[in-house]
Backbone as ProteinMPNN parsed JSONL, in Angstrom:
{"seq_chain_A": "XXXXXXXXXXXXXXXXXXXXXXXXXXXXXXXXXXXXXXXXXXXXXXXXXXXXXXXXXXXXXXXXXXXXXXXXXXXXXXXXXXXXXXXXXXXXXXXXXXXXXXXXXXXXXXXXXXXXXXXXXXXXXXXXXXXXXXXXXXXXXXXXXXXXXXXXXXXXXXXXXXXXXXXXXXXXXXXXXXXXXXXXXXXXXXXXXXXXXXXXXXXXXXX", "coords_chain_A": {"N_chain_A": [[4.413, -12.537, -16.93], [6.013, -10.88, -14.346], [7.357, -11.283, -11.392], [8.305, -8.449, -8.82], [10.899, -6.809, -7.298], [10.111, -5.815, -4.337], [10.859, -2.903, -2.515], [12.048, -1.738, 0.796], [11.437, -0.06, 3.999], [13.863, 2.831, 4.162], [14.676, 3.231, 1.398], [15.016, 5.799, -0.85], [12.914, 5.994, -2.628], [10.648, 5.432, -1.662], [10.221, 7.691, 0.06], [9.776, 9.419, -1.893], [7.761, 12.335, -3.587], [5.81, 10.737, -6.189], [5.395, 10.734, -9.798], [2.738, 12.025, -12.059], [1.102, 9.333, -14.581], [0.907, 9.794, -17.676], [1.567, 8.566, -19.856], [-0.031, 6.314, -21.699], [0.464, 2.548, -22.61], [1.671, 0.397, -23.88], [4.342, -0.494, -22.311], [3.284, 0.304, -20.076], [1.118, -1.014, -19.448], [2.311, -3.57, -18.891], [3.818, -3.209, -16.961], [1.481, -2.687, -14.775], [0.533, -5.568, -14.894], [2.67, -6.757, -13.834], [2.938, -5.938, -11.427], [0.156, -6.408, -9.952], [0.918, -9.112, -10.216], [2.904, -9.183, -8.153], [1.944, -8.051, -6.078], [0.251, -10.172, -5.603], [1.884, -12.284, -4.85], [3.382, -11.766, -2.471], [2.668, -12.204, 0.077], [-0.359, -9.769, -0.626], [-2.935, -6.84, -0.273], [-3.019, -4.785, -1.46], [-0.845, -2.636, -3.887], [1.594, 0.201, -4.261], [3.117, 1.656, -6.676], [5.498, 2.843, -6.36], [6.328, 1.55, -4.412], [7.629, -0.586, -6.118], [9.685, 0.479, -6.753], [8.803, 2.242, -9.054], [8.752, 5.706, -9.874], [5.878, 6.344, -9.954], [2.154, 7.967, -9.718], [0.432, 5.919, -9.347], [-1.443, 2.224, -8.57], [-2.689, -0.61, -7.447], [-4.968, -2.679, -6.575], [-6.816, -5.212, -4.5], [-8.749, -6.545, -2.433], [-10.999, -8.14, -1.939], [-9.256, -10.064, -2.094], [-7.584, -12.444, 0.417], [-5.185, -12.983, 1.592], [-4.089, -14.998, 3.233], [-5.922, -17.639, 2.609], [-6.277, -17.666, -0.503], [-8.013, -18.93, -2.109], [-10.382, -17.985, -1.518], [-13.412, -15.918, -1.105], [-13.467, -12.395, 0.573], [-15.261, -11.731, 2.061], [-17.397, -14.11, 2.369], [-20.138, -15.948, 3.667], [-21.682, -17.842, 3.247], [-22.139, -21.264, 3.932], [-22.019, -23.099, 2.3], [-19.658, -22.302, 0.517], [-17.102, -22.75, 0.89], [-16.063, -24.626, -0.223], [-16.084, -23.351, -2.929], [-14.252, -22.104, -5.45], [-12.518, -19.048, -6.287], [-11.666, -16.714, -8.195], [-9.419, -14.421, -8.535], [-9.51, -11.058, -8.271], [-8.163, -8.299, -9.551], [-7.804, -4.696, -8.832], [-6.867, -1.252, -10.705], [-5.609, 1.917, -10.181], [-4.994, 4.825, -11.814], [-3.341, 8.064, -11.118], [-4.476, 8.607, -8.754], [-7.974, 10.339, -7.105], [-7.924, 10.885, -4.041], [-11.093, 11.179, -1.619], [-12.421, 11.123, 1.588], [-14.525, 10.11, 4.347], [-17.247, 10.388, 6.367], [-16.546, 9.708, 9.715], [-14.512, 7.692, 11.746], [-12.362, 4.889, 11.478], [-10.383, 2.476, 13.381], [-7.776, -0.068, 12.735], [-5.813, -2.849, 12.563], [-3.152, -2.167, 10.793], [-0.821, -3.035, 8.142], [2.438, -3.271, 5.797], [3.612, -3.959, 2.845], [6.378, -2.93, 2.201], [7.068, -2.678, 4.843], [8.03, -4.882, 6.084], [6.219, -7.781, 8.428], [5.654, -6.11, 10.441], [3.34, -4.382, 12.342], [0.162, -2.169, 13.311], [-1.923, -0.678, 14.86], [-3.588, 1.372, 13.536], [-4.91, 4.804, 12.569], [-7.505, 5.8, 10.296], [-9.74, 7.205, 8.311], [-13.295, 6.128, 8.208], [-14.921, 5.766, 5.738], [-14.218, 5.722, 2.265], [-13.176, 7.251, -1.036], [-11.836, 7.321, -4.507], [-11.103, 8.588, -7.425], [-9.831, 8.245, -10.271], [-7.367, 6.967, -13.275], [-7.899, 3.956, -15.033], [-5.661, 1.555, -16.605], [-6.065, 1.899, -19.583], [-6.379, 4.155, -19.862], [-9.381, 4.472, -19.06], [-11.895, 6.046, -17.368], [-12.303, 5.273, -13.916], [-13.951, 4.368, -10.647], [-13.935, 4.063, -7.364], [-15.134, 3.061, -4.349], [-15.506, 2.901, -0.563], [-15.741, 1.015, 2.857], [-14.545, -0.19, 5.81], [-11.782, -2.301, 5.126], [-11.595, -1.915, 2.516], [-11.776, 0.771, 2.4], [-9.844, 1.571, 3.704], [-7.829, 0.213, 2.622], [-7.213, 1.45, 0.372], [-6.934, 4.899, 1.093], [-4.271, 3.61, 2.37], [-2.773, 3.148, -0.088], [-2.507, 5.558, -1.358], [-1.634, 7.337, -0.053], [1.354, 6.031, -0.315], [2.016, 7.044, -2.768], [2.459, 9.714, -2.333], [4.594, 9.817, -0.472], [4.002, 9.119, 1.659], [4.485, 7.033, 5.057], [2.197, 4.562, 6.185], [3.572, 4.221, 9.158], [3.85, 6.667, 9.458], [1.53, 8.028, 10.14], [1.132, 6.832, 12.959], [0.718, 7.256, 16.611], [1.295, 8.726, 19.947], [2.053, 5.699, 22.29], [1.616, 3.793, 20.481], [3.703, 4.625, 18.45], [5.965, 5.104, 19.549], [6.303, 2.458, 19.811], [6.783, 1.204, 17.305], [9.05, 2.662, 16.749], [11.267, 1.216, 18.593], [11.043, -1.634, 17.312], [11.653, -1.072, 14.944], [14.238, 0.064, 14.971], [16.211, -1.966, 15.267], [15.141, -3.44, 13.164], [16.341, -5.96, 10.692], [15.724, -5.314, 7.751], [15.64, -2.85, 7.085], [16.386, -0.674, 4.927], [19.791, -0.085, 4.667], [20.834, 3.426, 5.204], [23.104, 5.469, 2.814], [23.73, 8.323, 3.387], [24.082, 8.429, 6.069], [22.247, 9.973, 7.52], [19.706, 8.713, 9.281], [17.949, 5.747, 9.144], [15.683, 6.031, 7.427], [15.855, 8.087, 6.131], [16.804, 11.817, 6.145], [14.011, 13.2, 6.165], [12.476, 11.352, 7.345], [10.476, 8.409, 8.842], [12.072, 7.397, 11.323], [14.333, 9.531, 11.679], [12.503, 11.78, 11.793], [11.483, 10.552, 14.551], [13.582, 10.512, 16.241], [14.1, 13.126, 16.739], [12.17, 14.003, 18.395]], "CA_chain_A": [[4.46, -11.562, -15.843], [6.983, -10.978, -13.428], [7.232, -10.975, -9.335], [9.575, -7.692, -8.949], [11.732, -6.551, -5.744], [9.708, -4.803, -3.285], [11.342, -1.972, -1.79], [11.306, -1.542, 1.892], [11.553, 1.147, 4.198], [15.253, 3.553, 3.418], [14.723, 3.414, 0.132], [14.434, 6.758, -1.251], [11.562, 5.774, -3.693], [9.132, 5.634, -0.783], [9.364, 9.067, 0.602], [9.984, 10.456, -3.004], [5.916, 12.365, -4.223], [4.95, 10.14, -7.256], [4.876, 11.829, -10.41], [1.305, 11.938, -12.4], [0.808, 9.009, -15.515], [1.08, 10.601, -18.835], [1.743, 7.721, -21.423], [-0.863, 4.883, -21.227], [0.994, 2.215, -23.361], [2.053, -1.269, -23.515], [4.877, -0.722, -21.242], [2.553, 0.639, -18.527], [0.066, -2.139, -18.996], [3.177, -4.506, -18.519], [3.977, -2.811, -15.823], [0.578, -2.774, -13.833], [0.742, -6.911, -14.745], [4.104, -7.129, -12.67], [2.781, -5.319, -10.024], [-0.507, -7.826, -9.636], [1.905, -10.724, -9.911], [3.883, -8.729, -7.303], [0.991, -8.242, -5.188], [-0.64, -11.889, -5.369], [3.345, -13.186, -4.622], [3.982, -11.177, -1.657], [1.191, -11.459, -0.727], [-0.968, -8.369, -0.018], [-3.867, -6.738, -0.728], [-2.898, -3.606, -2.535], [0.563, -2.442, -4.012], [1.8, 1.104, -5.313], [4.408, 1.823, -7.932], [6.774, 3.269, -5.925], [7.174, 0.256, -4.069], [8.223, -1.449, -6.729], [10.947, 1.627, -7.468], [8.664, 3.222, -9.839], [7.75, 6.951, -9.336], [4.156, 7.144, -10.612], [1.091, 7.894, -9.418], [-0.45, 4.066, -9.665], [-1.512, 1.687, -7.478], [-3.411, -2.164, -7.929], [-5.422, -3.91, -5.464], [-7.325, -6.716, -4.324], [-9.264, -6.455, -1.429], [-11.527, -9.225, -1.721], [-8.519, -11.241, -1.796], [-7.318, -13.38, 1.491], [-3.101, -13.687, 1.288], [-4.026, -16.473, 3.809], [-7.292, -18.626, 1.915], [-6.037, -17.071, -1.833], [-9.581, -18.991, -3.483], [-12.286, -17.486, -1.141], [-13.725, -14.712, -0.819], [-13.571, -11.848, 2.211], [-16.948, -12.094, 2.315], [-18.168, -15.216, 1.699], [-20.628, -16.248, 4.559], [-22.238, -19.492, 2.586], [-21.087, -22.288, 4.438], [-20.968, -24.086, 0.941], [-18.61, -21.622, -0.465], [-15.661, -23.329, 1.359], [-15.499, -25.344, -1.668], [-16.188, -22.922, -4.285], [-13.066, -21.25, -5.928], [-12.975, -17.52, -6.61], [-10.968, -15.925, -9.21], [-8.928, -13.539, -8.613], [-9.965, -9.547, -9.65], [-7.174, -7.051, -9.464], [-8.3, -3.359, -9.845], [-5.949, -0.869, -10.886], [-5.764, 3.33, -10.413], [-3.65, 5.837, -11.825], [-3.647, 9.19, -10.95], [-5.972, 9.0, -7.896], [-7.737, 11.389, -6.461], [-8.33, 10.482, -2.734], [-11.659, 11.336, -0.779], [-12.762, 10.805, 2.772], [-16.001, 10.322, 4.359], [-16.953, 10.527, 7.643], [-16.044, 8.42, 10.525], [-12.803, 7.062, 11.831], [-11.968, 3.591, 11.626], [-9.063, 1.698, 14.078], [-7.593, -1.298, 12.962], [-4.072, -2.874, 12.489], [-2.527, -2.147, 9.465], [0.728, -3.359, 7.773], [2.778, -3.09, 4.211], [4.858, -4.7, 2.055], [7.792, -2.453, 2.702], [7.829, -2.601, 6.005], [6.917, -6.865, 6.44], [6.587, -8.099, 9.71], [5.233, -5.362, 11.864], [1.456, -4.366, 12.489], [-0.22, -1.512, 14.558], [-3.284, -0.149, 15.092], [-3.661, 2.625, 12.616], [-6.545, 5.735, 12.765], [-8.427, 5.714, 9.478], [-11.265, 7.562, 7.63], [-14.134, 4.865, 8.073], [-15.344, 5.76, 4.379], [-13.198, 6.783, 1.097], [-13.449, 7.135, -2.594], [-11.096, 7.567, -5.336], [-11.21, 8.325, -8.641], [-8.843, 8.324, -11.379], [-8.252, 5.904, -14.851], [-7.226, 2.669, -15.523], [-4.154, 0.996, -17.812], [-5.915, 2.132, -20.967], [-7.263, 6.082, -19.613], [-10.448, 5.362, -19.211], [-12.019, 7.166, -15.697], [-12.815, 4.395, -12.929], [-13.963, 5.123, -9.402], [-14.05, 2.687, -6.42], [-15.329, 3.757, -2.777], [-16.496, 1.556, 0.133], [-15.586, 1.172, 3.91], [-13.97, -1.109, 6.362], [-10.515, -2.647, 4.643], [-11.156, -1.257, 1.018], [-11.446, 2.681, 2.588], [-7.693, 1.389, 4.501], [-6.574, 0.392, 1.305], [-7.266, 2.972, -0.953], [-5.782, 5.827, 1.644], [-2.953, 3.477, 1.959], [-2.265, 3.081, -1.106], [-3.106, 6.677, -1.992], [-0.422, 7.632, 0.962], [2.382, 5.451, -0.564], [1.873, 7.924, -3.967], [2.988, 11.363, -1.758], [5.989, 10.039, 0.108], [3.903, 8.535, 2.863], [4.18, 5.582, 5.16], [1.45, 4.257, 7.614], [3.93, 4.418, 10.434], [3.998, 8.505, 9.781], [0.046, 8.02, 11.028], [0.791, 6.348, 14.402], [0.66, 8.086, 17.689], [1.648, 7.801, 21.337], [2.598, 4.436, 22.347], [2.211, 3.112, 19.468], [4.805, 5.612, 17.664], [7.171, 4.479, 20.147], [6.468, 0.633, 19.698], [7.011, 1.071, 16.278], [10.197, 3.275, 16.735], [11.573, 0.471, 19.128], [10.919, -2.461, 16.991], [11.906, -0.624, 13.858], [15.959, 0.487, 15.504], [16.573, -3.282, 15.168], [14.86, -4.337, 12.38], [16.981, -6.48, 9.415], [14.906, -5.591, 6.515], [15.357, -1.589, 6.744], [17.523, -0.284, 3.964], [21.113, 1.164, 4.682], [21.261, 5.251, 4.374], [24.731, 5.932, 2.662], [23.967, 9.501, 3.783], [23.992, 8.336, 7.564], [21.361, 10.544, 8.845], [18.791, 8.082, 9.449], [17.529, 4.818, 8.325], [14.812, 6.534, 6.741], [16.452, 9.146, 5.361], [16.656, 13.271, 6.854], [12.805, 13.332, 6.874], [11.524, 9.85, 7.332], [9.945, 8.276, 10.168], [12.897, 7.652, 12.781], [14.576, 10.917, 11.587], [11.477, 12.396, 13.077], [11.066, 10.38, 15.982], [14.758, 10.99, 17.007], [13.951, 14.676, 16.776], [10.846, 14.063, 19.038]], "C_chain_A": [[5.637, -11.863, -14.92], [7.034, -10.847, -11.889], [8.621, -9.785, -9.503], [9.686, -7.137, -7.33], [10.584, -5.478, -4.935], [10.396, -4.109, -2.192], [11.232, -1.765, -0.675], [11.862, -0.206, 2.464], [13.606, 1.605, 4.539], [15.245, 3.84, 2.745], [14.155, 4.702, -0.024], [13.294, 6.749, -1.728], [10.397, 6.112, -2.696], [8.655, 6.937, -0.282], [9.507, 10.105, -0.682], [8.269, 10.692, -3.699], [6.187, 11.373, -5.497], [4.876, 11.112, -8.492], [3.505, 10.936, -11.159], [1.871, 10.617, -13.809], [0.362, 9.39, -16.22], [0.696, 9.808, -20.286], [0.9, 6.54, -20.937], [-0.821, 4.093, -22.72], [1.186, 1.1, -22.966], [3.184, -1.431, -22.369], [4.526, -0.641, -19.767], [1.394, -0.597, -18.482], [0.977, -3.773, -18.76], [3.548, -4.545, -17.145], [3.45, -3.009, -14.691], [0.433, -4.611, -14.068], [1.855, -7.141, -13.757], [3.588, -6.559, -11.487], [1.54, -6.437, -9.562], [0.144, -8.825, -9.6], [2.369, -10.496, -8.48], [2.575, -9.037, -5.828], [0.618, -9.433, -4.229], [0.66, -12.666, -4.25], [3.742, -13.207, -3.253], [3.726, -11.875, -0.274], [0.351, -10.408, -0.292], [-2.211, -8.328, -0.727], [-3.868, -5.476, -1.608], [-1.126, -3.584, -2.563], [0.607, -1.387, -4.914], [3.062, 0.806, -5.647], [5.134, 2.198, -7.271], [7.483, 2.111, -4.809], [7.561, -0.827, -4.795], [9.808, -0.443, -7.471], [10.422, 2.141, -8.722], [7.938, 4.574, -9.523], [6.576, 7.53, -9.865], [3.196, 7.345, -9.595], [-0.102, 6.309, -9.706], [-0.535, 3.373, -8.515], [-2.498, 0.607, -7.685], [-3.591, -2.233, -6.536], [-6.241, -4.638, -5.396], [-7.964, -6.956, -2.891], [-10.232, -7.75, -0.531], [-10.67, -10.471, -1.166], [-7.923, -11.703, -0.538], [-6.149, -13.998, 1.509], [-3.544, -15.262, 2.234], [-4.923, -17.974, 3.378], [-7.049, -18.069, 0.333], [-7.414, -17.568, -2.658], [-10.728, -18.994, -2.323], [-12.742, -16.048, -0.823], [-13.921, -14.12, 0.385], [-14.859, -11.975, 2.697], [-18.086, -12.734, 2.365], [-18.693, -15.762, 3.282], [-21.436, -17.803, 4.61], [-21.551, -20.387, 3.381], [-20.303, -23.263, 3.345], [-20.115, -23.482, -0.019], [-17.528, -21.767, -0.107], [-15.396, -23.962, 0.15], [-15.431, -24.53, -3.001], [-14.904, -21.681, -4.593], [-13.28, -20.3, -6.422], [-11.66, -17.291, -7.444], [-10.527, -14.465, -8.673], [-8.981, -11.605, -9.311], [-9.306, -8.397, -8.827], [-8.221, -5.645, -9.924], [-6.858, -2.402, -9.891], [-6.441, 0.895, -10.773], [-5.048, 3.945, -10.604], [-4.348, 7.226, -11.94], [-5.397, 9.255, -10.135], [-6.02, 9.905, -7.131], [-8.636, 11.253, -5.104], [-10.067, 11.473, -2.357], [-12.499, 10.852, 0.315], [-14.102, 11.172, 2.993], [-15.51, 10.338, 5.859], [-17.188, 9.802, 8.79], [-15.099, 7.995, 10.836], [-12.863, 5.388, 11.94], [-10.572, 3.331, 12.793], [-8.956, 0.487, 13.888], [-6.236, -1.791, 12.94], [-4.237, -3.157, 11.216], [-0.624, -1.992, 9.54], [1.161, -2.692, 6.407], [3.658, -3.611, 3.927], [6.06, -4.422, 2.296], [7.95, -2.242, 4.02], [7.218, -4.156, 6.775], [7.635, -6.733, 7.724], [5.808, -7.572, 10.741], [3.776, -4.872, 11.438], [1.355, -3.338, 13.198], [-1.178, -0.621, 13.887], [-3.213, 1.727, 14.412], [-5.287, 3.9, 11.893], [-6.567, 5.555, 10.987], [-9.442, 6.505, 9.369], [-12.287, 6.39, 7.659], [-14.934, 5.072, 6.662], [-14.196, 6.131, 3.343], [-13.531, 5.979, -0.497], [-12.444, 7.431, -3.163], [-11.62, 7.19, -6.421], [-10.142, 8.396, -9.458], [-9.047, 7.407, -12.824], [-7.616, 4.444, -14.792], [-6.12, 2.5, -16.333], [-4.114, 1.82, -18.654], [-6.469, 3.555, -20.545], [-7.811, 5.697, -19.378], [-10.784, 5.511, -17.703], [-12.574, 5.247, -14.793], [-12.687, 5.147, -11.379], [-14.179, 3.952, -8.332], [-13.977, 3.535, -4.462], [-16.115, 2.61, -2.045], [-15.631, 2.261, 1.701], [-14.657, 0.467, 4.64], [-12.283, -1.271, 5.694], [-10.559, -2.011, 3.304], [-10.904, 0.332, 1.495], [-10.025, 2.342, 3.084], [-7.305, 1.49, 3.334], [-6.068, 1.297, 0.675], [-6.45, 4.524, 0.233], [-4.361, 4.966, 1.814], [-2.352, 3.449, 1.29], [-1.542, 4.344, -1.743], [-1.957, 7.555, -1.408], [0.842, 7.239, 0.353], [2.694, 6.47, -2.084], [2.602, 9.351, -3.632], [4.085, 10.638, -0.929], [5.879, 9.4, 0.951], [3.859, 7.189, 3.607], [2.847, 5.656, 6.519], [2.16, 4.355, 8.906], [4.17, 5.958, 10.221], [2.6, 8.797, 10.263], [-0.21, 7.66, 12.386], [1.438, 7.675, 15.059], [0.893, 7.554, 18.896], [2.465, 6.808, 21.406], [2.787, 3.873, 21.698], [2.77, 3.259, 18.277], [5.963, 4.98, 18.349], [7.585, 3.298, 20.056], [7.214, 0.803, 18.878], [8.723, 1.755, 16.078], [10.898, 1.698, 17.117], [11.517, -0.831, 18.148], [11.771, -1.67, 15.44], [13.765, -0.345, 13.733], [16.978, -1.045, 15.018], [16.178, -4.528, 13.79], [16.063, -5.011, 10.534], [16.932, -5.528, 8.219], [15.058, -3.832, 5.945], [16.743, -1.331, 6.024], [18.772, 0.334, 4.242], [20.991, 2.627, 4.233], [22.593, 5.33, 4.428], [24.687, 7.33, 3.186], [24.057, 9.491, 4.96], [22.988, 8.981, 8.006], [19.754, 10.228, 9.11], [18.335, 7.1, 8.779], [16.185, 5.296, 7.442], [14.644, 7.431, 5.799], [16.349, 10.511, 6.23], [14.927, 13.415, 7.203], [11.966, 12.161, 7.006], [11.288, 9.816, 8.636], [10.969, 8.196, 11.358], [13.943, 8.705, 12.742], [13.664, 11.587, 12.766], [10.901, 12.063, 14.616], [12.447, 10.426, 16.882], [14.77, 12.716, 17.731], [13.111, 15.07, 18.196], [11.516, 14.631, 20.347]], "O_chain_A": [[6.124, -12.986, -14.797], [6.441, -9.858, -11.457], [9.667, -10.051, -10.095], [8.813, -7.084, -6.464], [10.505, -4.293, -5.258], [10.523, -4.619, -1.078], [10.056, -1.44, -0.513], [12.526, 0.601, 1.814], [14.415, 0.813, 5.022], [15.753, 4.958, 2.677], [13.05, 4.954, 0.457], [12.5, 7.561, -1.254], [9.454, 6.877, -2.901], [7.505, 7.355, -0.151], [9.389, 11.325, -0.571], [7.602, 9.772, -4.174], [7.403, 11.457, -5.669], [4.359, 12.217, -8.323], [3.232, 9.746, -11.001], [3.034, 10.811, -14.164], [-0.827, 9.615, -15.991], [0.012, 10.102, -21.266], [1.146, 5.913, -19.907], [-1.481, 4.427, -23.704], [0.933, 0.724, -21.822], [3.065, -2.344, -21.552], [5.022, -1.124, -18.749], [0.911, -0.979, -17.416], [0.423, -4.847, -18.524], [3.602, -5.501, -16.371], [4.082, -3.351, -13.692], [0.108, -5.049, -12.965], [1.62, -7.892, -12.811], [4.097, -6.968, -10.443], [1.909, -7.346, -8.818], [-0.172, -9.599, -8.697], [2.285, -11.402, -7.651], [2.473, -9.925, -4.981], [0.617, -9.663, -3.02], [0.467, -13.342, -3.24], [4.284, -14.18, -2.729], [4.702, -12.071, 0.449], [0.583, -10.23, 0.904], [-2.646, -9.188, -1.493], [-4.771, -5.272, -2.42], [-0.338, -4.133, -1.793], [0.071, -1.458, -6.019], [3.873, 0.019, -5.159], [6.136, 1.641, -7.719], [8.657, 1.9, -4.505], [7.82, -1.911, -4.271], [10.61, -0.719, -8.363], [11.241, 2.514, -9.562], [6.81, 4.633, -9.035], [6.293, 8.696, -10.143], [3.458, 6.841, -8.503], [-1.196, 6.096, -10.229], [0.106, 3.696, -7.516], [-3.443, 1.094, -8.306], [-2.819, -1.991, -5.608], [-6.657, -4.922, -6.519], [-7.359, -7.812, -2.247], [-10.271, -8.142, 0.635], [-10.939, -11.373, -0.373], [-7.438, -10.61, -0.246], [-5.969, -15.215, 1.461], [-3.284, -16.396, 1.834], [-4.625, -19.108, 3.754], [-8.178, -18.099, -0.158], [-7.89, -16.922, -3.592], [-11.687, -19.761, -2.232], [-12.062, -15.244, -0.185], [-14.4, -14.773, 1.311], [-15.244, -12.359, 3.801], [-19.257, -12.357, 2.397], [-17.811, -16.0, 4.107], [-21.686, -18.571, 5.539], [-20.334, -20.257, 3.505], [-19.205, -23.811, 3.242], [-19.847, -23.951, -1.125], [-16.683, -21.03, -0.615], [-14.35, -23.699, -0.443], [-14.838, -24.943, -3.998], [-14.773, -20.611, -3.998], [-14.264, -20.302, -7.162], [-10.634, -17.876, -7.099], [-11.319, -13.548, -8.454], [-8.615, -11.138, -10.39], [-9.712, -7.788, -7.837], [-9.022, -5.525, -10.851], [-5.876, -2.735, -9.229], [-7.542, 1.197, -11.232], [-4.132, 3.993, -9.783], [-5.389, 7.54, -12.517], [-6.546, 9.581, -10.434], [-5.088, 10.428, -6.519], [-9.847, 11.475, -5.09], [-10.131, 12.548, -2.952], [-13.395, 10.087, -0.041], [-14.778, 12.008, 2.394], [-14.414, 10.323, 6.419], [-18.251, 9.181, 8.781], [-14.457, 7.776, 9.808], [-13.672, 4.897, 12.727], [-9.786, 4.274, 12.881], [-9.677, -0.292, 14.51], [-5.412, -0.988, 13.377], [-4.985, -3.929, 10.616], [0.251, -1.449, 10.214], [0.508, -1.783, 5.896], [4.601, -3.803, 4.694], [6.886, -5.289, 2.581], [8.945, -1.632, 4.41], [6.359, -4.391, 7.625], [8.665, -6.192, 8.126], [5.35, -8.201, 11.695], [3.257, -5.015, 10.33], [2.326, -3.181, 13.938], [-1.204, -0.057, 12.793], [-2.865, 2.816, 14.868], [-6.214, 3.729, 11.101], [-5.529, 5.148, 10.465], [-10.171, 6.586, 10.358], [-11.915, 5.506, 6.887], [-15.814, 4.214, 6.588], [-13.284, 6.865, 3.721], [-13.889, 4.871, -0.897], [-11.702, 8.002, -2.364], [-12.274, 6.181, -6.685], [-9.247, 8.871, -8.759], [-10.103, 7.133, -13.392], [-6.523, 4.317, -14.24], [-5.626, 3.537, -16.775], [-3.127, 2.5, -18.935], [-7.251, 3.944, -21.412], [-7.64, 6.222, -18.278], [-9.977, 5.113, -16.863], [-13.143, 4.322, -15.372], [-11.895, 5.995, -10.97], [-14.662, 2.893, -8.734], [-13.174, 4.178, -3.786], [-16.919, 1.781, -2.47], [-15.117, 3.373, 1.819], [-13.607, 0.446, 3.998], [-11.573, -0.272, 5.814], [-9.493, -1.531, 2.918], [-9.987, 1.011, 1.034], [-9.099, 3.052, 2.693], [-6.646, 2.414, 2.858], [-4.957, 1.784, 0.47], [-5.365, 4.991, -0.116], [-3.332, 5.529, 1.44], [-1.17, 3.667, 1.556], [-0.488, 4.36, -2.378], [-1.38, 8.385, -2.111], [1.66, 8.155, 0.428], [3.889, 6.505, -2.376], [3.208, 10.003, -4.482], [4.756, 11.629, -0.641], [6.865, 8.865, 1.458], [3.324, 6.232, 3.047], [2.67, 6.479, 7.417], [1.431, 4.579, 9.872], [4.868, 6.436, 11.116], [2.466, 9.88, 10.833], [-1.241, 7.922, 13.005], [2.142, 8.59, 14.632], [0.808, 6.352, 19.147], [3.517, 6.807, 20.765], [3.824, 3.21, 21.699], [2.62, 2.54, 17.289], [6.836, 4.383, 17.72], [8.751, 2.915, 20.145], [8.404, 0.683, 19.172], [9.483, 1.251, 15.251], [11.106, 0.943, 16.167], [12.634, -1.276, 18.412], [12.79, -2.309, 15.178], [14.429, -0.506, 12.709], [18.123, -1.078, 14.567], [16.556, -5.666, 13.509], [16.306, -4.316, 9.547], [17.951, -5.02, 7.752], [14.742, -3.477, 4.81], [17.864, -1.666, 6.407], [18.763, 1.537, 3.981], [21.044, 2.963, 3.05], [23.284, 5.305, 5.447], [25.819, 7.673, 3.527], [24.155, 10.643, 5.382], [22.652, 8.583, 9.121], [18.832, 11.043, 9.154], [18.205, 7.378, 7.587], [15.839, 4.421, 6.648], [13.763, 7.614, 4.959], [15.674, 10.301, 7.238], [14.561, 13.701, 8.343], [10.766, 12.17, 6.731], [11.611, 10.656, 9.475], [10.743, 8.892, 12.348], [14.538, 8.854, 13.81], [13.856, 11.83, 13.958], [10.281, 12.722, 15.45], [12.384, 10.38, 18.111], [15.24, 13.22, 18.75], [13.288, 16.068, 18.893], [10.823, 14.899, 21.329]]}, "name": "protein", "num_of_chains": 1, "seq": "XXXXXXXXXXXXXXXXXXXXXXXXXXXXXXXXXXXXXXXXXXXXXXXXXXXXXXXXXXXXXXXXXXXXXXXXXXXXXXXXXXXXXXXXXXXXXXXXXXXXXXXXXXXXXXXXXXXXXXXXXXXXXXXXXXXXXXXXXXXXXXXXXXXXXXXXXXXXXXXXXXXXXXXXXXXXXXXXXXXXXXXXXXXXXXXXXXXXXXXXXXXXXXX"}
């Protein structure tokens, strides 16, 4: 398996829709391996294809998992499960098809392509998705708290979108402000915006 470049925000790839998975083949189950490597490496808890510069509809995650404790579980309340090592269990979805429940969540959420920065991001407090796995067949995965974040974030990163196109107010502006200065954001050869014509500080220049 391979650790591969994670794309951050400029990069066309991110605000480009996703197209649908068609061929479910050894190169795509190579593929969704590099992206769990990618994941685990980074480290995160979910990762779509287009942040790795591919335009599918896909997306791996790992929810249980803990970038900061990597062998325990999110949920582990046992006191004697400090010692007990957890295994690692990637899931994988292609071609998902998002739905929301009802409730809002607020918590801070980040992403791979845009490391570093954090902010308090509204949420569905439930969500489901369905779609298939590597080899076709149908899988479905719904829950609450950090897995419903994931799965719309993930699910977001598939249509073009980033979590900072969800903030509001003040903390649209933080994020503007911290973002004008940041290293890590990609050069636009077209000049008209580090994000590109319709990306996030495109639109908050406009504002």
């Amino acid at each position: 398996m391979t650790v591969l470049p994670i794309r951050v925000l400029g990069d066309p790839v991110l605000r480009t829709p996703a197209e649908p998975v068609t061929i479910f083949d050894a190169k795509l189950r190579r593929l969704v391996d590099d992206m769990i490597e990618t994941m685990y490496a980074a480290p995160g808890v979910g990762l779509a294809a287009p942040q790795v510069g591919v335009g599918l509809r896909l997306f791996v995650f790992d929810t249980d998992w803990q970038p900061n404790r990597p062998d325990r579980h999110e949920d582990e309340t046992d006191p004697q499960a400090a010692d007990r090592p957890r295994g690692r269990l990637p899931r994988v979805v292609a071609n998902p098809v998002l739905e929301l429940g009802p409730g809002e969540q607020q918590d801070q959420e980040g992403c791979l392509s845009i490391p570093g920065l954090h902010y308090a991001t509204a949420r569905a407090a439930a969500a489901a998705v369905r779609g298939v796995d590597a080899a076709g067949d149908p899988v479905e995965y719904a829950g609450t708290g950090l897995l419903a974040r994931c799965l719309q974030h993930e699910t977001d990163h598939l249509a073009g979108t980033l979590y900072l196109d969800r903030l509001t107010g003040l903390t649209r502006r933080s994020a503007q402000r911290a973002l004008r200065d940041a290293a890590f954001v990609t050069p636009d050869p077209a000049g008209d915006g580090a994000d590109g014509p319709g990306g996030f500080l495109s639109a908050l220049r406009r504002r």
